[in-house]
mmCIF file of the N, C-alpha and C atoms, coordinates in Angstrom:
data_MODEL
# 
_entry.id   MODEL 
# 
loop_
_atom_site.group_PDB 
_atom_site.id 
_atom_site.type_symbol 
_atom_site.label_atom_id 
_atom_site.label_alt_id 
_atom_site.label_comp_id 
_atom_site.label_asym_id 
_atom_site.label_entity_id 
_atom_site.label_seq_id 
_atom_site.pdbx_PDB_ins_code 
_atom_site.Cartn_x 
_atom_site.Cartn_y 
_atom_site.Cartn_z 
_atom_site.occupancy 
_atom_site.B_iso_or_equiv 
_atom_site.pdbx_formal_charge 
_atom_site.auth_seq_id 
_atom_site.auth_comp_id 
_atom_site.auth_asym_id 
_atom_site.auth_atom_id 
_atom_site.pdbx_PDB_model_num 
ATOM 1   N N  . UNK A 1 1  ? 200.189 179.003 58.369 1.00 0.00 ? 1  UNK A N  1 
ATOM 2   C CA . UNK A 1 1  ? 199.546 179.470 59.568 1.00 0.00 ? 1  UNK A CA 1 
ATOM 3   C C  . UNK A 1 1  ? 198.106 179.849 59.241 1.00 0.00 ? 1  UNK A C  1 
ATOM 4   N N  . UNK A 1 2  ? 197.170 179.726 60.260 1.00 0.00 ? 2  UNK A N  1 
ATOM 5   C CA . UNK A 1 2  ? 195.960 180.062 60.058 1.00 0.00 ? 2  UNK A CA 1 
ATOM 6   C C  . UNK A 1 2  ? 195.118 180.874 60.384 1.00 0.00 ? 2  UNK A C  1 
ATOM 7   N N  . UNK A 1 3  ? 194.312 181.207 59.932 1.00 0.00 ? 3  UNK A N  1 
ATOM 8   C CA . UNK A 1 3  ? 193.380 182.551 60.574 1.00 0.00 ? 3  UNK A CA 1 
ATOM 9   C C  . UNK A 1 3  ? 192.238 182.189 61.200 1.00 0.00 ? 3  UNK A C  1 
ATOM 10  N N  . UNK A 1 4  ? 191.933 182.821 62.281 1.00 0.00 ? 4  UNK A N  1 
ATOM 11  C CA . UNK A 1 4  ? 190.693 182.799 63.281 1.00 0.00 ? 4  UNK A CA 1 
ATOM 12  C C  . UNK A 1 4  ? 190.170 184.047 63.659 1.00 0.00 ? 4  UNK A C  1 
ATOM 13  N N  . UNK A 1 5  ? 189.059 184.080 63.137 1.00 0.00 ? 5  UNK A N  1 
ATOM 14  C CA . UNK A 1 5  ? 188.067 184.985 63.305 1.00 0.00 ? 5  UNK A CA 1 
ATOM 15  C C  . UNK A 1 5  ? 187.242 185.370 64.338 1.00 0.00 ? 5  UNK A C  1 
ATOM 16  N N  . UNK A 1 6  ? 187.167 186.437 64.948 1.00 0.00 ? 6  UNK A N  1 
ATOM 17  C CA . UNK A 1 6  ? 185.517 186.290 66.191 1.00 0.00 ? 6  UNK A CA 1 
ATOM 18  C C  . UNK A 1 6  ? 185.154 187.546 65.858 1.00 0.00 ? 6  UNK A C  1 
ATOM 19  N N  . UNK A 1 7  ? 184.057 187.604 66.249 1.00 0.00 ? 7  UNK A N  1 
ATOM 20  C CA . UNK A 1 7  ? 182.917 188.686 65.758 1.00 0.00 ? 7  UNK A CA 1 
ATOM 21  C C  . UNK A 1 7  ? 182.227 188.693 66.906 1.00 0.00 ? 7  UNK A C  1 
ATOM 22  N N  . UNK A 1 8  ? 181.027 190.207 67.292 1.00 0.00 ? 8  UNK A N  1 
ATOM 23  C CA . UNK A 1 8  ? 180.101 189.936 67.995 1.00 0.00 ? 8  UNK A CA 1 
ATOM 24  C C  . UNK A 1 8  ? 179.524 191.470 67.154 1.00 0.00 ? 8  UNK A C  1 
ATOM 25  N N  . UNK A 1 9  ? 178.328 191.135 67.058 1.00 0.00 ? 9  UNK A N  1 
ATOM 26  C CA . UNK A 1 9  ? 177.637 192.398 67.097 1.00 0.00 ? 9  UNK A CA 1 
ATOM 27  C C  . UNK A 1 9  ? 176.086 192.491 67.694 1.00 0.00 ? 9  UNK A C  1 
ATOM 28  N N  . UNK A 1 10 ? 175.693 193.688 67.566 1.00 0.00 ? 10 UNK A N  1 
ATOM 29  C CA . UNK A 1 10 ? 174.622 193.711 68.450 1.00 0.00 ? 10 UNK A CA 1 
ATOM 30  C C  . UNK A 1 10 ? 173.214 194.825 67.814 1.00 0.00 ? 10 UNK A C  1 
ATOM 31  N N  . UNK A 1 11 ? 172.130 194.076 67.585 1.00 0.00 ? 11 UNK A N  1 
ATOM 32  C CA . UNK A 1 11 ? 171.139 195.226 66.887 1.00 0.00 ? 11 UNK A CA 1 
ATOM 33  C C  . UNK A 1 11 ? 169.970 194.873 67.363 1.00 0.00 ? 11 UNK A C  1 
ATOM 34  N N  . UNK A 1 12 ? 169.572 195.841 67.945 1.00 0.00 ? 12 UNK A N  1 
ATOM 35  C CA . UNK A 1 12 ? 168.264 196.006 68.318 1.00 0.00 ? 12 UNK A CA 1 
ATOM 36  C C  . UNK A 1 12 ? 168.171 194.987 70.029 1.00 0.00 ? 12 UNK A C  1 
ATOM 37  N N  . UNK A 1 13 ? 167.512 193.849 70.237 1.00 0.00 ? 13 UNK A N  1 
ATOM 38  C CA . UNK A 1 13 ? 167.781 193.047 71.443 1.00 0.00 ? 13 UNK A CA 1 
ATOM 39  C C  . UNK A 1 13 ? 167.956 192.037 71.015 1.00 0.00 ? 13 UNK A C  1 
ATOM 40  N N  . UNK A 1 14 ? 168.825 191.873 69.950 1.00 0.00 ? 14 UNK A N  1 
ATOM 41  C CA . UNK A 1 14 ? 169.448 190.545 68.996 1.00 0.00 ? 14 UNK A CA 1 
ATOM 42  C C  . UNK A 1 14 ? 171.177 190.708 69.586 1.00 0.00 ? 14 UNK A C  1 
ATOM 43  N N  . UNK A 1 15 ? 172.268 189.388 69.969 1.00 0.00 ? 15 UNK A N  1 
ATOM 44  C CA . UNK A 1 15 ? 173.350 189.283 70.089 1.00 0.00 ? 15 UNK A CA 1 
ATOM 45  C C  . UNK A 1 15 ? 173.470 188.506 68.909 1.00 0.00 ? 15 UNK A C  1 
ATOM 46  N N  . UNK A 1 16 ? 174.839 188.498 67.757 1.00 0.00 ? 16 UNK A N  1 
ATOM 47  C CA . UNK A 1 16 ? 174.898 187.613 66.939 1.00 0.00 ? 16 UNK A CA 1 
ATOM 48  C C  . UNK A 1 16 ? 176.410 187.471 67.384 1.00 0.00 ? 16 UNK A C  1 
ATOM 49  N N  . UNK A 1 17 ? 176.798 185.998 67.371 1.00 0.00 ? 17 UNK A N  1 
ATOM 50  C CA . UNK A 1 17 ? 178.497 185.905 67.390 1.00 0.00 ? 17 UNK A CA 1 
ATOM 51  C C  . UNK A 1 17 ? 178.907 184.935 66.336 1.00 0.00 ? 17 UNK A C  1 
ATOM 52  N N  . UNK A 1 18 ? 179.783 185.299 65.874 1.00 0.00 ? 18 UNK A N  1 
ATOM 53  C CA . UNK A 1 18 ? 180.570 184.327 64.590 1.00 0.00 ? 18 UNK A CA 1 
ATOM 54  C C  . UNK A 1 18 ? 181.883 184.184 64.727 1.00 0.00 ? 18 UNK A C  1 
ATOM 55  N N  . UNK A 1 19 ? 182.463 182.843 64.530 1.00 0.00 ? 19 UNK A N  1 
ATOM 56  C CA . UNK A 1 19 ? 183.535 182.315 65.085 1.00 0.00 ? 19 UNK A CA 1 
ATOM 57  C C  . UNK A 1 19 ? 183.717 182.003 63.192 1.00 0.00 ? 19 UNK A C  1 
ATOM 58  N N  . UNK A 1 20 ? 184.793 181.869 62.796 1.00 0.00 ? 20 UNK A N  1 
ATOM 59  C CA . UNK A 1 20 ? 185.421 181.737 61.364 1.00 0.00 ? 20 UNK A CA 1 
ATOM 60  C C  . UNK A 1 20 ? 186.655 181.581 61.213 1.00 0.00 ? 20 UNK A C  1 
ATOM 61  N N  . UNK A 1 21 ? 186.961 179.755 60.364 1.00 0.00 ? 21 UNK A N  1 
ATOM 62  C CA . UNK A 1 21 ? 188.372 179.958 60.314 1.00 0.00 ? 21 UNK A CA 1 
ATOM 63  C C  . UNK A 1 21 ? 188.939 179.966 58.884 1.00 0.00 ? 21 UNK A C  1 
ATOM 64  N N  . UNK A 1 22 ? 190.023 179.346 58.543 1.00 0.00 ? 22 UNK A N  1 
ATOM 65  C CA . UNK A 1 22 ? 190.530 179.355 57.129 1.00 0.00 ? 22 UNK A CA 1 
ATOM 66  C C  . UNK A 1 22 ? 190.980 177.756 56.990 1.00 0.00 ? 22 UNK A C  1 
ATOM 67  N N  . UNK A 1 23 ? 190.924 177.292 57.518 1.00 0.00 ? 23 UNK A N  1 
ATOM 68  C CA . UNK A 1 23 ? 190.621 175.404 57.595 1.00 0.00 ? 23 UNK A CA 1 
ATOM 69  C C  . UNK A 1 23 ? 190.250 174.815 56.860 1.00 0.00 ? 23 UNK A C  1 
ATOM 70  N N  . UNK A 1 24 ? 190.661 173.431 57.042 1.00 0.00 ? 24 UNK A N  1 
ATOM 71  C CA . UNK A 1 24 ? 189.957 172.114 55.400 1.00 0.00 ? 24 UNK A CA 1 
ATOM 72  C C  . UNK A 1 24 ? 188.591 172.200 55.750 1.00 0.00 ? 24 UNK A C  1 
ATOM 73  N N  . UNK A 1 25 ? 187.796 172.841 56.578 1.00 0.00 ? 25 UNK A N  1 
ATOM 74  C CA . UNK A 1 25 ? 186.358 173.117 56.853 1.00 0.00 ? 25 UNK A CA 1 
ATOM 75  C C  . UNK A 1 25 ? 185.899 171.586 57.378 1.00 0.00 ? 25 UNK A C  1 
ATOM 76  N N  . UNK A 1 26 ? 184.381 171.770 57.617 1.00 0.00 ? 26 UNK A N  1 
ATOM 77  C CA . UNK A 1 26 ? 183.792 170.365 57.789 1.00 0.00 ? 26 UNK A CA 1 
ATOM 78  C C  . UNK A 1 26 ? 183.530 169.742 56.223 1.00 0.00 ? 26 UNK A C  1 
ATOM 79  N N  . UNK A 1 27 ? 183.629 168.057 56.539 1.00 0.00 ? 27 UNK A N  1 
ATOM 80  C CA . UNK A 1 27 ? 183.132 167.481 55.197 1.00 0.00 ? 27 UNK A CA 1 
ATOM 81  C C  . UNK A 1 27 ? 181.408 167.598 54.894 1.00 0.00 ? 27 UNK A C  1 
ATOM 82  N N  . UNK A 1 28 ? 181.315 167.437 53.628 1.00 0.00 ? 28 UNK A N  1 
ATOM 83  C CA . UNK A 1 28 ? 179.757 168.042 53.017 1.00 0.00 ? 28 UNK A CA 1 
ATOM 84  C C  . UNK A 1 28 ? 179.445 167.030 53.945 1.00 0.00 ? 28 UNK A C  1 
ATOM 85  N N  . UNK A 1 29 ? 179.564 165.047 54.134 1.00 0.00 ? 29 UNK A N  1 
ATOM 86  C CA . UNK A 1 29 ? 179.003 164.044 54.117 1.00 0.00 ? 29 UNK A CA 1 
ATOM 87  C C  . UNK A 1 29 ? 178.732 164.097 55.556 1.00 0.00 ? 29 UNK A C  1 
ATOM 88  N N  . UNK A 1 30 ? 179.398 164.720 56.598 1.00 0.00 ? 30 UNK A N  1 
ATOM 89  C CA . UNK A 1 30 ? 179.131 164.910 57.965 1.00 0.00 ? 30 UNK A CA 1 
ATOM 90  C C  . UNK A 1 30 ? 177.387 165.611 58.577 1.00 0.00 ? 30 UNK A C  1 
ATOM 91  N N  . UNK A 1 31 ? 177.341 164.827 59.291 1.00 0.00 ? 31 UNK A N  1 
ATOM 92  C CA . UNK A 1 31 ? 175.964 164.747 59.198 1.00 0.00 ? 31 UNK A CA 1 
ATOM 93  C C  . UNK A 1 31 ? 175.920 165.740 60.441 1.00 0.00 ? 31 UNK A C  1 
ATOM 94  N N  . UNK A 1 32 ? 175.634 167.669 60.637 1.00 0.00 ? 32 UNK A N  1 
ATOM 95  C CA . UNK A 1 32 ? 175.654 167.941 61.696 1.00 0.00 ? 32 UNK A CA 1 
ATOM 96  C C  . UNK A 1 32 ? 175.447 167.558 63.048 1.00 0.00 ? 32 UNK A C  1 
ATOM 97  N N  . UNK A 1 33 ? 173.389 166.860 63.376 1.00 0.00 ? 33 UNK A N  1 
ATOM 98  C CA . UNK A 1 33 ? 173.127 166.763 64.270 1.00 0.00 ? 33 UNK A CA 1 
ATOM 99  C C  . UNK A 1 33 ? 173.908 165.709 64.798 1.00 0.00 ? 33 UNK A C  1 
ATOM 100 N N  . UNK A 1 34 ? 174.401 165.053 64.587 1.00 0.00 ? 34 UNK A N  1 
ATOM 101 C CA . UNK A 1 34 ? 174.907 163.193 65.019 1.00 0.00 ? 34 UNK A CA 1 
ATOM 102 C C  . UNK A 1 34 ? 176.462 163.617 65.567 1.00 0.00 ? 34 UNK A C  1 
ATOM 103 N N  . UNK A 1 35 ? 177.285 165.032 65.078 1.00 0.00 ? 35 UNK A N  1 
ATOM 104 C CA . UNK A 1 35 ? 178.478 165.367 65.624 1.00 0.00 ? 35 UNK A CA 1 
ATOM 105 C C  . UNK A 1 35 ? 178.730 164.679 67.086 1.00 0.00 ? 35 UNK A C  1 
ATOM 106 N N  . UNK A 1 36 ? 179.906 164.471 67.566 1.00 0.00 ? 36 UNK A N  1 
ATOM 107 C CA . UNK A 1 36 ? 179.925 163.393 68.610 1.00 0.00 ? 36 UNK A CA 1 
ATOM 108 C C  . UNK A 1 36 ? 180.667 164.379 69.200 1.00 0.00 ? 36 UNK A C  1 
ATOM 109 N N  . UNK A 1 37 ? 181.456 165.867 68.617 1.00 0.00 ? 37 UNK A N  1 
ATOM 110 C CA . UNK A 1 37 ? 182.179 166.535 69.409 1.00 0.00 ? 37 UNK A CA 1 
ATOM 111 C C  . UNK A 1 37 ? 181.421 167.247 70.676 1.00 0.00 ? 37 UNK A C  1 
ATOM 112 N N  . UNK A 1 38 ? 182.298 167.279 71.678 1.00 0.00 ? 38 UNK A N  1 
ATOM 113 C CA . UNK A 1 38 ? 182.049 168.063 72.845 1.00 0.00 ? 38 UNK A CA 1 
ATOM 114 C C  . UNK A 1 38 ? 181.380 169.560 72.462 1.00 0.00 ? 38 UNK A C  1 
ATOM 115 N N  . UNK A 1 39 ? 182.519 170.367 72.103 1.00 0.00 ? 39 UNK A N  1 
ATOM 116 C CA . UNK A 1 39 ? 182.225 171.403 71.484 1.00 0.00 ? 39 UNK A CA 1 
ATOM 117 C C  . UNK A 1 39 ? 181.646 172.158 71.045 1.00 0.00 ? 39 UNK A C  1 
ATOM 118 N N  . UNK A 1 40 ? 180.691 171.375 69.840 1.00 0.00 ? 40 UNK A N  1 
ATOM 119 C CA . UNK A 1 40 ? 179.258 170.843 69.051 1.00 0.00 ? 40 UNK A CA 1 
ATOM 120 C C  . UNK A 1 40 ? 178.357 170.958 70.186 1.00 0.00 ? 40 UNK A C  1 
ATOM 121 N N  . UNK A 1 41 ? 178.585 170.216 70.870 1.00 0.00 ? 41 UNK A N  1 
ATOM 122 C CA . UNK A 1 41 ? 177.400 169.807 72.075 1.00 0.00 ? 41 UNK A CA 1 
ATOM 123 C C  . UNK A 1 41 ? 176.928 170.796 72.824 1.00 0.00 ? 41 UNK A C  1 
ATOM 124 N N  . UNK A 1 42 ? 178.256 171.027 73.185 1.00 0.00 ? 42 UNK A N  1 
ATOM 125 C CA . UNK A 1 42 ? 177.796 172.504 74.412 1.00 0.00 ? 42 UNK A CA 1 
ATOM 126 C C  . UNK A 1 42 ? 177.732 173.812 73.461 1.00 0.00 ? 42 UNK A C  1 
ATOM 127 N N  . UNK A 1 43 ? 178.066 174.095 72.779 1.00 0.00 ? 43 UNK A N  1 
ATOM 128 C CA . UNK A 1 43 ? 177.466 175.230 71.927 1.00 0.00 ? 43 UNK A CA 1 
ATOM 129 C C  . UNK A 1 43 ? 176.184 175.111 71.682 1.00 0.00 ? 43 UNK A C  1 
ATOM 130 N N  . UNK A 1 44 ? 175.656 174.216 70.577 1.00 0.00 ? 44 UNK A N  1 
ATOM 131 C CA . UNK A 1 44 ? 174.010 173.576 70.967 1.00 0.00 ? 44 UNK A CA 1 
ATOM 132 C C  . UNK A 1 44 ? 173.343 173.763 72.031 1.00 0.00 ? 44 UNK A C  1 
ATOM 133 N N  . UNK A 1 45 ? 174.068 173.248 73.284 1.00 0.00 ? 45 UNK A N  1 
ATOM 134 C CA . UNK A 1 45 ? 172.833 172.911 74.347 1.00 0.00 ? 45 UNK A CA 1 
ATOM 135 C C  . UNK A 1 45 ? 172.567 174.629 74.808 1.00 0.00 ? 45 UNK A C  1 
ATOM 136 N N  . UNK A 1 46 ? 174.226 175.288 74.682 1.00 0.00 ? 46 UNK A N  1 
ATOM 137 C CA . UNK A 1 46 ? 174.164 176.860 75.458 1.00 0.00 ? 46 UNK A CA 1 
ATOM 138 C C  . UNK A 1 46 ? 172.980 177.327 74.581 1.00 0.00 ? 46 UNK A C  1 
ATOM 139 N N  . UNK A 1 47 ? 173.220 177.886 73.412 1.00 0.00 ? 47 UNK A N  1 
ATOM 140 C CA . UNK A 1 47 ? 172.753 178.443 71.984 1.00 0.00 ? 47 UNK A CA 1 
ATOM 141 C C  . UNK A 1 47 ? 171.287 178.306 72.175 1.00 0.00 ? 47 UNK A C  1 
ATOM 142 N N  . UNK A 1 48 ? 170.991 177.188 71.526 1.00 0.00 ? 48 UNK A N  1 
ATOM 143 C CA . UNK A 1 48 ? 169.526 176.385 71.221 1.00 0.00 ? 48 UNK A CA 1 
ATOM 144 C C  . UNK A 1 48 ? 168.571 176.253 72.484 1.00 0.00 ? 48 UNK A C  1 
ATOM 145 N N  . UNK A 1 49 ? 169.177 175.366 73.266 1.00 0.00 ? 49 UNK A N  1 
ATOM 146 C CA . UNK A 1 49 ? 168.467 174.952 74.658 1.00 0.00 ? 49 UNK A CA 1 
ATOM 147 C C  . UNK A 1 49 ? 168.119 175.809 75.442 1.00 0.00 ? 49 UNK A C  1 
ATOM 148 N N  . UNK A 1 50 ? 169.191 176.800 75.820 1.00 0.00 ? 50 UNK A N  1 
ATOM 149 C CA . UNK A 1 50 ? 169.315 177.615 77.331 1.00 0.00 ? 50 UNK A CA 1 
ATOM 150 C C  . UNK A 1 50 ? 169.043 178.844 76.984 1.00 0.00 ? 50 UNK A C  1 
ATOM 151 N N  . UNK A 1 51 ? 169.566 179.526 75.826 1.00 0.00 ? 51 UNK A N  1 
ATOM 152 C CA . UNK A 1 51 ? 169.738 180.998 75.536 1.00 0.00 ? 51 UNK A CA 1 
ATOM 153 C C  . UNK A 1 51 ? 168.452 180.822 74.195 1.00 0.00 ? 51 UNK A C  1 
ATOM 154 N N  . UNK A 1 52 ? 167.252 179.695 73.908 1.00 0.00 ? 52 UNK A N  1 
ATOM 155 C CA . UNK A 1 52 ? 166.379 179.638 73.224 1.00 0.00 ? 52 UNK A CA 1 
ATOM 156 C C  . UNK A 1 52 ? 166.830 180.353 71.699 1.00 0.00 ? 52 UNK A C  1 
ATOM 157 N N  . UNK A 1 53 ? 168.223 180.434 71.325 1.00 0.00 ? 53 UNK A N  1 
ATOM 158 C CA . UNK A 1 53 ? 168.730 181.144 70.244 1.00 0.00 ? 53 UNK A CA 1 
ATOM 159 C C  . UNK A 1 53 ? 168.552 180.511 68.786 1.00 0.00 ? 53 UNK A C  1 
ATOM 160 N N  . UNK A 1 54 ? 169.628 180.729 68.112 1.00 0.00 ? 54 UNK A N  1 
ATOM 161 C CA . UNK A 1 54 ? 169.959 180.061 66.254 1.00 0.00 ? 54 UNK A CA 1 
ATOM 162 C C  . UNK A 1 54 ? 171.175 179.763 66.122 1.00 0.00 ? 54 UNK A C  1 
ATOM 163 N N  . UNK A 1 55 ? 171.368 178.815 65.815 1.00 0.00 ? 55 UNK A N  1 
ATOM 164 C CA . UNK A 1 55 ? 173.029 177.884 65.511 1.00 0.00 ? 55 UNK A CA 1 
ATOM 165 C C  . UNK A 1 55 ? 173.032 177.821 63.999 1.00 0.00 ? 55 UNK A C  1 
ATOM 166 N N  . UNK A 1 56 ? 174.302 178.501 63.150 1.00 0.00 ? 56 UNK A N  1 
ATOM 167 C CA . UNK A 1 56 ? 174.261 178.079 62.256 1.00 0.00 ? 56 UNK A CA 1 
ATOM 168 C C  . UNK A 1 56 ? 175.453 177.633 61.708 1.00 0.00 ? 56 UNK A C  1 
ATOM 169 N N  . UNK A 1 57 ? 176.055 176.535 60.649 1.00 0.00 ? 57 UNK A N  1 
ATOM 170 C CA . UNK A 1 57 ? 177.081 176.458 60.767 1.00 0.00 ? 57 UNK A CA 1 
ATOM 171 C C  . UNK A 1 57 ? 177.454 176.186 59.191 1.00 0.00 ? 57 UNK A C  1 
ATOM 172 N N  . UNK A 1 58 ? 178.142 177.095 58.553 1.00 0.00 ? 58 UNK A N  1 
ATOM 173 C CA . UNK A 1 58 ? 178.214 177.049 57.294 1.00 0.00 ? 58 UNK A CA 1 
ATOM 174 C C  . UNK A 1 58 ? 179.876 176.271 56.912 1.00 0.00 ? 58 UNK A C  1 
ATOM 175 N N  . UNK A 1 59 ? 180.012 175.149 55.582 1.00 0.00 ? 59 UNK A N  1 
ATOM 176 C CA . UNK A 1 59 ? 181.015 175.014 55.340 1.00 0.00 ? 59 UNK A CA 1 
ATOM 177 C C  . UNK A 1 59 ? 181.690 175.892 54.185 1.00 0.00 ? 59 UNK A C  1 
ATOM 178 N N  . UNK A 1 60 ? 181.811 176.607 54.168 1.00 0.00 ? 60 UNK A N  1 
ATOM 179 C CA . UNK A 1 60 ? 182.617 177.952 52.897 1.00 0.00 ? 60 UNK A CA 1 
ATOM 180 C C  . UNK A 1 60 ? 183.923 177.154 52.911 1.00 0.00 ? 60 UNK A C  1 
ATOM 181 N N  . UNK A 1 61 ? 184.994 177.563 52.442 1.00 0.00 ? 61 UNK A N  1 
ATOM 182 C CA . UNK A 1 61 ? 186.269 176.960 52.689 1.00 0.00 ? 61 UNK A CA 1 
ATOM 183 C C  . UNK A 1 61 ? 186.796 177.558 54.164 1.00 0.00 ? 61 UNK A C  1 
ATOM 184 N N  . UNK A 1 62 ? 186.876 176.605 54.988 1.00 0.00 ? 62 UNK A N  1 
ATOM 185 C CA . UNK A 1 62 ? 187.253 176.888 56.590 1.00 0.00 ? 62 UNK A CA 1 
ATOM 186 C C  . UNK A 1 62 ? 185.708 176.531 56.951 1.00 0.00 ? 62 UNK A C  1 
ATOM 187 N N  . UNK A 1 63 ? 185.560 177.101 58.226 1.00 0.00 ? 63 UNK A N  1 
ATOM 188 C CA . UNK A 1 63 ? 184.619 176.970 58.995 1.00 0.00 ? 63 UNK A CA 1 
ATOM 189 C C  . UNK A 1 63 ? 184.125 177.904 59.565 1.00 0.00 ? 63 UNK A C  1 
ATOM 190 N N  . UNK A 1 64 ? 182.340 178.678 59.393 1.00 0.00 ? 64 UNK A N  1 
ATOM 191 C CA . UNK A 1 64 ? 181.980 179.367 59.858 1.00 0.00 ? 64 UNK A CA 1 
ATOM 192 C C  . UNK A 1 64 ? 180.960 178.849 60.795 1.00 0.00 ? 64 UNK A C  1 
ATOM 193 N N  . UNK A 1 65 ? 181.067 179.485 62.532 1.00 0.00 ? 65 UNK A N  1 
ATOM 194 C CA . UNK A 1 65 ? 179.425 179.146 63.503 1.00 0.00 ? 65 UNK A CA 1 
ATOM 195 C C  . UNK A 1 65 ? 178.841 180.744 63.654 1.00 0.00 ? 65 UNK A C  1 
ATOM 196 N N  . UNK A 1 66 ? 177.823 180.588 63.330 1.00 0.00 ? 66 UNK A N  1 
ATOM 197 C CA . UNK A 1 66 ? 176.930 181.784 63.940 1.00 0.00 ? 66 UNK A CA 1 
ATOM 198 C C  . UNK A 1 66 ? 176.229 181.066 64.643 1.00 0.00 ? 66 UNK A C  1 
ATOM 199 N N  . UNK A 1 67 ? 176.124 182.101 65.890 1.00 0.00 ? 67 UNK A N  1 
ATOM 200 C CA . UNK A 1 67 ? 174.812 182.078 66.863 1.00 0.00 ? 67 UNK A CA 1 
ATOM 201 C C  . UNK A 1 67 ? 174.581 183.470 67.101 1.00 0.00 ? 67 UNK A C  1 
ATOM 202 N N  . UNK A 1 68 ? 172.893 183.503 67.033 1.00 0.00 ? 68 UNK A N  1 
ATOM 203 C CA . UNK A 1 68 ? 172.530 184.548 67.781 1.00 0.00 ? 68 UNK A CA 1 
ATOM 204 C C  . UNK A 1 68 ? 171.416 184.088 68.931 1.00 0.00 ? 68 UNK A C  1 
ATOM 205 N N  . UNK A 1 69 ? 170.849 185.123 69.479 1.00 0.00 ? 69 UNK A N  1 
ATOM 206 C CA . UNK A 1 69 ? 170.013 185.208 71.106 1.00 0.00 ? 69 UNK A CA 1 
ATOM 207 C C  . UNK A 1 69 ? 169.483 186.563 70.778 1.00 0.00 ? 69 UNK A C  1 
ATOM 208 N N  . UNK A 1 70 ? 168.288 186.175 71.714 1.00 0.00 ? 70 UNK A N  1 
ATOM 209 C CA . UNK A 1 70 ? 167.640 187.238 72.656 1.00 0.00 ? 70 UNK A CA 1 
ATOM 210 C C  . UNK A 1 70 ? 168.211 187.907 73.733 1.00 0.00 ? 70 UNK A C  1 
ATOM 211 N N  . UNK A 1 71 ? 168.292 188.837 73.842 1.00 0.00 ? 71 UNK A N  1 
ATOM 212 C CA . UNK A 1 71 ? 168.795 189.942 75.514 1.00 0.00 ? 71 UNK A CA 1 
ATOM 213 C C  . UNK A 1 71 ? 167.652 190.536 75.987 1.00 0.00 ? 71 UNK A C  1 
ATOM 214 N N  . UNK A 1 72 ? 167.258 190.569 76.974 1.00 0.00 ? 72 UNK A N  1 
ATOM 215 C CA . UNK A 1 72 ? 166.001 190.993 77.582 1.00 0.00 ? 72 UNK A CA 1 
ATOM 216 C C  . UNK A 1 72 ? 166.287 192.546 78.401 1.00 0.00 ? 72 UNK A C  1 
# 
């Protein structure tokens, strides 16, 4: 069975959220931007595009996404 993580914290007018699992993770050879998942996509477009934020997505063993934003 597996573990899933969520996080949110909050400092200063910074939101950071981190999603983390315990998973075969992504492969090194996967090329982020070119991801074809949905998922991928709309996290990006929310994150990056709309909320002008930071996507980050680390492979550790499992899978970690951070995003953070601005709050006005």
């Amino acid at each position: 069975m597996g573990i899933i993580a969520i996080s949110m914290s909050s400092i200063e007018n910074f939101i950071s959220v981190r999603f983390q699992d315990d998973g075969v993770g992504i492969p090194e050879d996967m090329d982020l931007p070119k991801i074809k998942s949905l998922g991928i996509k709309l996290i990006n477009n929310l994150v990056v595009k709309q909320l002008k934020g930071n996507l980050r997505i680390c492979r550790n063993p499992g899978t970690e996404i951070i995003f953070s934003f601005r709050i006005s």
